[in-house]
C-alpha distance (Angstrom), angle and dihedral (degrees) to the residues before:
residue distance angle dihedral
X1 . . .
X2 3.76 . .
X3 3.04 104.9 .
X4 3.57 92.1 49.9
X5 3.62 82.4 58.9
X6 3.76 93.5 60.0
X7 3.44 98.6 38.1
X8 4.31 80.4 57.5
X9 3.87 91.5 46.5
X10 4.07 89.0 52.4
X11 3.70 85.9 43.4
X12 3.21 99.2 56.1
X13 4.03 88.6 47.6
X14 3.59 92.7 60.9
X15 3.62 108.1 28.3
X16 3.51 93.5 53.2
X17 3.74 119.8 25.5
X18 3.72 88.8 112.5
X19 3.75 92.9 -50.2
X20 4.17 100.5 -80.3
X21 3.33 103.5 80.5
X22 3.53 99.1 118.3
X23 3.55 97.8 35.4
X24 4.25 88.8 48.0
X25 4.06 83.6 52.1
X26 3.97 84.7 50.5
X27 3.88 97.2 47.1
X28 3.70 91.4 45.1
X29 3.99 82.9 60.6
X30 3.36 94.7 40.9
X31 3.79 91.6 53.9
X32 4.29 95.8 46.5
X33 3.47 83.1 43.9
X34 4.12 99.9 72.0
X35 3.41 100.2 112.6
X36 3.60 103.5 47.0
X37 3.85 99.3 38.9
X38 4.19 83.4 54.6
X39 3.39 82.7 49.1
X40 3.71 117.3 36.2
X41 3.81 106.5 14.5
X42 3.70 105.2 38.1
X43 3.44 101.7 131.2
X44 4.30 90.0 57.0
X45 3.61 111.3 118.9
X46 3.70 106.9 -135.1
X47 3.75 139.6 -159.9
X48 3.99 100.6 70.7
X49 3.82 87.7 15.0
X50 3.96 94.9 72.2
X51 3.80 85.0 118.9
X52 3.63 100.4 56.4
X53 3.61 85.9 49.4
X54 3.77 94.9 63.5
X55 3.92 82.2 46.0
X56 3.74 90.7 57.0
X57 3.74 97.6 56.7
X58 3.54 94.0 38.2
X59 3.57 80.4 64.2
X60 3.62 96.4 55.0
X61 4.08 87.7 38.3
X62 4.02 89.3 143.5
X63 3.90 93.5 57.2
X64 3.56 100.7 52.9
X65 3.88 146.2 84.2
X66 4.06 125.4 -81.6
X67 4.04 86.6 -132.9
X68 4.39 86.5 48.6
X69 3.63 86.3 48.1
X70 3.41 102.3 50.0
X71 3.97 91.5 39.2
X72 3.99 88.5 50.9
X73 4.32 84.1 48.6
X74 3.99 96.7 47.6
X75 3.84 79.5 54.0
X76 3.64 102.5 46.4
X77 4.34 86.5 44.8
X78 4.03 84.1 51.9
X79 4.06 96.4 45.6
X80 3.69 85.6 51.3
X81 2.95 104.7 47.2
X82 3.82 92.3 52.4
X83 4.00 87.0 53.4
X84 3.86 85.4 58.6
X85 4.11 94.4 53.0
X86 3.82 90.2 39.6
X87 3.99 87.7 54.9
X88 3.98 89.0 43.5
X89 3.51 85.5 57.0
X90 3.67 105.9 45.1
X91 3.41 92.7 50.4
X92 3.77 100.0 45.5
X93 3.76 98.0 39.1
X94 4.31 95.4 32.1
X95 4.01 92.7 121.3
X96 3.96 95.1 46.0
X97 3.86 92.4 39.6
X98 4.00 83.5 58.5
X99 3.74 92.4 36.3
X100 4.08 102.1 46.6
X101 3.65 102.3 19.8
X102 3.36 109.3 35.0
X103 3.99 135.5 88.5
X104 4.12 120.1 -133.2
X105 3.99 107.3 -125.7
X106 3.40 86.5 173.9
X107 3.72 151.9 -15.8
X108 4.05 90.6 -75.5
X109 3.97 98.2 22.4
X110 3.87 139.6 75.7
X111 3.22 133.4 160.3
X112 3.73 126.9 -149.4
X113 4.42 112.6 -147.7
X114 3.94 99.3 -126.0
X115 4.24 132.2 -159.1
X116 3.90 134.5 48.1
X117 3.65 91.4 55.7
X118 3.91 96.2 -66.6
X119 3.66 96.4 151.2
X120 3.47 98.8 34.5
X121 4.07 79.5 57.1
X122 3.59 81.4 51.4
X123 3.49 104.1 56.1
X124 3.48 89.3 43.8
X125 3.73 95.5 59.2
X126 3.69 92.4 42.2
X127 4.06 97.5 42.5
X128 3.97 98.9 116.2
X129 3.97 84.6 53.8
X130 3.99 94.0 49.7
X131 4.03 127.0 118.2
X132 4.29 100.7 -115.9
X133 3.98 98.8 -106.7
X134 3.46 89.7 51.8
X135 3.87 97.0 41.3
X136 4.19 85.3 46.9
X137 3.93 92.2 51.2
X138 4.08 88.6 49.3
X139 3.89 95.2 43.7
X140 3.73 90.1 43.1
X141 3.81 86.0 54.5
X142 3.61 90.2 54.1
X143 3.32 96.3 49.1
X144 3.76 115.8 102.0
């Protein structure tokens, strides 16, 4: 499984390098991005719509600076990369992200409180209690 491995290593980059690495890759962009976002994607709400600005001047890739379009892909390469840990973990850890992290609607349901690192917070709390893969896949995050 190497390239679960690698996925892990990026992981652990971006989920854990004080918890702003992907937003720090995003600002950068936002910040050598001036010009075109003026320009092009004016009418962008941002705040918790930093994403869909990236989208806009990907959109408009053809009008805009090499140093915005290689800020815009170092951010892309970090947001995906982050998609590929969170995936590692939610498969790997599924039952103890329902077990230790989760709250019981019902007899049948739970439902587990997602974003700003909440379940990785989880885990964390709960790693002496965690089934080995999963417990490997969250100290191998942690690992620098």
């Amino acid at each position: 499984m190497k390239t679960g491995r690698a996925v892990l290593g990026l992981g652990a980059m971006l989920i854990f390098s004080h918890g702003v690495f992907a937003q720090d890759a995003v600002e950068r962009a936002i910040e050598a991005c001036q010009s075109e976002l003026t320009n092009y994607c004016s009418t962008v709400t941002t705040g918790e719509g930093r994403l869909w600005l990236l989208m806009c001047l990907s959109a408009d890739q053809d009008k805009v600076s090499v140093a915005c379009a290689v800020a815009v892909y170092d951010a892309a390469i970090v947001i995906n990369g982050l998609g590929d840990a969170i995936v590692v973990i939610a498969e790997t850890c599924e039952q103890e992200i329902v077990d230790f992290c989760g709250s019981k609607v019902n007899d049948t349901e739970v439902i587990v409180e997602a974003g700003e690192g909440q379940v990785i917070e989880c885990l964390l709390d709960h790693e002496a209690e965690l089934g080995g893969n999963c417990r490997d896949v969250v100290r191998e995050l942690l690992a620098d």
